[in-house]
C-alpha positions in Angstrom: -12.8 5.5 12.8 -12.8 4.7 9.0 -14.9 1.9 7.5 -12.0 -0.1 6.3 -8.9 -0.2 5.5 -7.1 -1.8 1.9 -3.2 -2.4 2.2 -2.4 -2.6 -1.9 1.4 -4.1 -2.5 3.0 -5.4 -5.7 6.3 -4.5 -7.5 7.9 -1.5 -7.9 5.8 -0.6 -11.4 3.7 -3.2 -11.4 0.2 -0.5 -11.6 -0.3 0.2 -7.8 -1.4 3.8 -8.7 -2.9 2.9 -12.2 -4.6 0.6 -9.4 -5.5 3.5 -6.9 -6.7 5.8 -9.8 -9.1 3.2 -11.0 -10.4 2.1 -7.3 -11.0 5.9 -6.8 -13.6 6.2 -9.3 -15.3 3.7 -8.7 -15.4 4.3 -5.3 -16.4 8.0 -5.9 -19.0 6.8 -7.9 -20.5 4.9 -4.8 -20.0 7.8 -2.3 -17.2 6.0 -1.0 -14.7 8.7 0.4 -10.8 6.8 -0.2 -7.6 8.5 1.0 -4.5 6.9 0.0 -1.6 7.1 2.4 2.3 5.7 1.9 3.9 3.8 4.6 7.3 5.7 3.6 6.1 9.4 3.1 7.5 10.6 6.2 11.1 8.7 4.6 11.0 10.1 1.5 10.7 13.0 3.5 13.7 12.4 5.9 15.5 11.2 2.5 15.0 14.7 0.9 15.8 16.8 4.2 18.8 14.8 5.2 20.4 14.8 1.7 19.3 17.6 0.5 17.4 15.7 -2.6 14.6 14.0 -4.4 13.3 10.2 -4.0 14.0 8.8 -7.3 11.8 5.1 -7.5 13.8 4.1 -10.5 17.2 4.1 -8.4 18.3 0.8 -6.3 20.0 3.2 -4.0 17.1 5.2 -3.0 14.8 2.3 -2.5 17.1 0.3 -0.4 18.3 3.7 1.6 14.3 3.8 2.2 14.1 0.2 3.0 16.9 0.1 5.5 15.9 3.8 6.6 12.0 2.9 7.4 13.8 -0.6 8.7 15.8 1.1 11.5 12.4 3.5 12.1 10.8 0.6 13.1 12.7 -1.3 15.0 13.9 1.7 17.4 10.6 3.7 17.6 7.7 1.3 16.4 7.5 4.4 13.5 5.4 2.9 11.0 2.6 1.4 13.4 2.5 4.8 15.3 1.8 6.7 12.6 -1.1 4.2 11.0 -2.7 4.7 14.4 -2.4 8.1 14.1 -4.1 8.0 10.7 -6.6 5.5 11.7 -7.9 8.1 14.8 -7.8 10.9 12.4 -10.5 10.4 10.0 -14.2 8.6 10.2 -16.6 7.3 7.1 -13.3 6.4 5.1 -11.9 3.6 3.4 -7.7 4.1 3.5 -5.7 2.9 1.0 -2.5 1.7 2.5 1.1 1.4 0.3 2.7 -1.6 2.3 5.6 -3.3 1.4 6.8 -5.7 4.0 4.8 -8.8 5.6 5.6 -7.8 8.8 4.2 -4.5 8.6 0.9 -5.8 7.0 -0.2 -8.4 9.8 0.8 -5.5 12.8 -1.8 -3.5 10.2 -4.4 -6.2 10.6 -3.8 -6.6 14.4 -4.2 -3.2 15.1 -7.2 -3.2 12.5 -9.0 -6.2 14.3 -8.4 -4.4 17.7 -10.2 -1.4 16.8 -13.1 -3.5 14.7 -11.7 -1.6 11.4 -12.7 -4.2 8.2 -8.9 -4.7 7.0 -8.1 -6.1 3.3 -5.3 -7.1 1.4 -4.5 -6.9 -2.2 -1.5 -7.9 -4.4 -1.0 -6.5 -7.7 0.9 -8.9 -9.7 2.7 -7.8 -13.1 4.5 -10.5 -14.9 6.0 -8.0 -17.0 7.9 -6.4 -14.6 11.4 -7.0 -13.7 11.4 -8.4 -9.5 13.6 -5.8 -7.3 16.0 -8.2 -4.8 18.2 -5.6 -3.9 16.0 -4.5 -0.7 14.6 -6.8 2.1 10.9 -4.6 1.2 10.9 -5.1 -2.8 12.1 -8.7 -2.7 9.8 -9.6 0.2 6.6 -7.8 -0.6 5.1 -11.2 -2.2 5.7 -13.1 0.9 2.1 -12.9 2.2 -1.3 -14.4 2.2 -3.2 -11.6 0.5 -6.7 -11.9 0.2 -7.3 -10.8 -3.3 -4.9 -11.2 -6.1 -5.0 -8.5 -9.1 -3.4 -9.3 -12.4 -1.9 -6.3 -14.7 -0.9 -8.4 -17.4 -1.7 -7.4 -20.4 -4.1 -4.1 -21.3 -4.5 -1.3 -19.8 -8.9 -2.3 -20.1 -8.4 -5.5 -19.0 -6.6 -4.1 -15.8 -9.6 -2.0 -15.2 -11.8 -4.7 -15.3 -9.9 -6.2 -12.6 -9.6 -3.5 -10.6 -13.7 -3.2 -10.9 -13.7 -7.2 -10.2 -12.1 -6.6 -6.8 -14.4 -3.7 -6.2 -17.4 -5.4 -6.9 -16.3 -8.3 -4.5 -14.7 -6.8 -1.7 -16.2 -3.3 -1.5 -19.5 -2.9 -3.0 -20.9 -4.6 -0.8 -22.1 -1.8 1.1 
């Protein structure tokens, strides 16, 4: 079982993997081993074998294909949660780093966390500087939770960092 696992969220562009890239080094620099995984890698997948081409993150019509795609997923075959499970049994002395978008998702996350006596944390990245995405139930919902820490990216790319190492040094070095 892994040590814990950190659902990040924010807005399309708002510095999730500036975010990621940062949290890794630290981490690293701990001996904390941190695996990142995407709740819609196996969509982007279907999106690319189905049509026969690329995600593109800038385009609307990808992301709400993916949001309605990963939608339907769920709803007929529990997809999203099966496959967390499936990550969580597959790897021990971890922390993951889960890409999240919709509330729903998150709190099945944390139940299934809890169950299994996984530490579970949330984390926003807000970005004032980005343009809000409404055209998809996950990009205009994905600030509709309680998360437990709050990262701002708005202004340099060192005062971001110093964020990021804010939130490390209160929720994960405490080791």
């Amino acid at each position: 079982m892994p040590n814990r696992v950190i659902v990040v969220n924010g807005m399309a562009r708002s510095g999730k993997n500036t975010f990621a890239k940062e949290l890794n080094k630290l981490c690293r620099n701990d001996g904390i081993r941190l695996i990142e995984w995407s709740t819609i890698t196996a969509e982007k997948a279907a999106l690319f074998t189905c049509l026969n081409r690329r995600y593109n993150a800038s385009s609307e019509v990808d992301r709400s294909f993916l949001s309605d795609l990963k939608s339907l997923l769920n709803k007929y075959y529990n997809f999203t949660l099966v496959n967390f499970e499936q990550l969580l049994s597959s790897k021990e002395n971890v922390t993951f780093l889960v890409y999240s978008r919709e509330p729903e998702e998150i709190d099945n996350f944390k139940k299934l966390c809890y169950n299994k006596g996984i530490e579970f944390i949330t984390a926003l990245i807000r970005n004032n500087r980005v343009k809000r995405i409404e055209s998809n139930s996950s990009d205009k919902n994905c600030e509709n939770y309680c998360y437990d820490y709050i990262i701002k990216n708005n202004s340099s790319l060192e005062e971001f960092r110093k964020n990021v190492k804010d939130f490390y040094n209160k929720a994960l070095a405490k080791e």
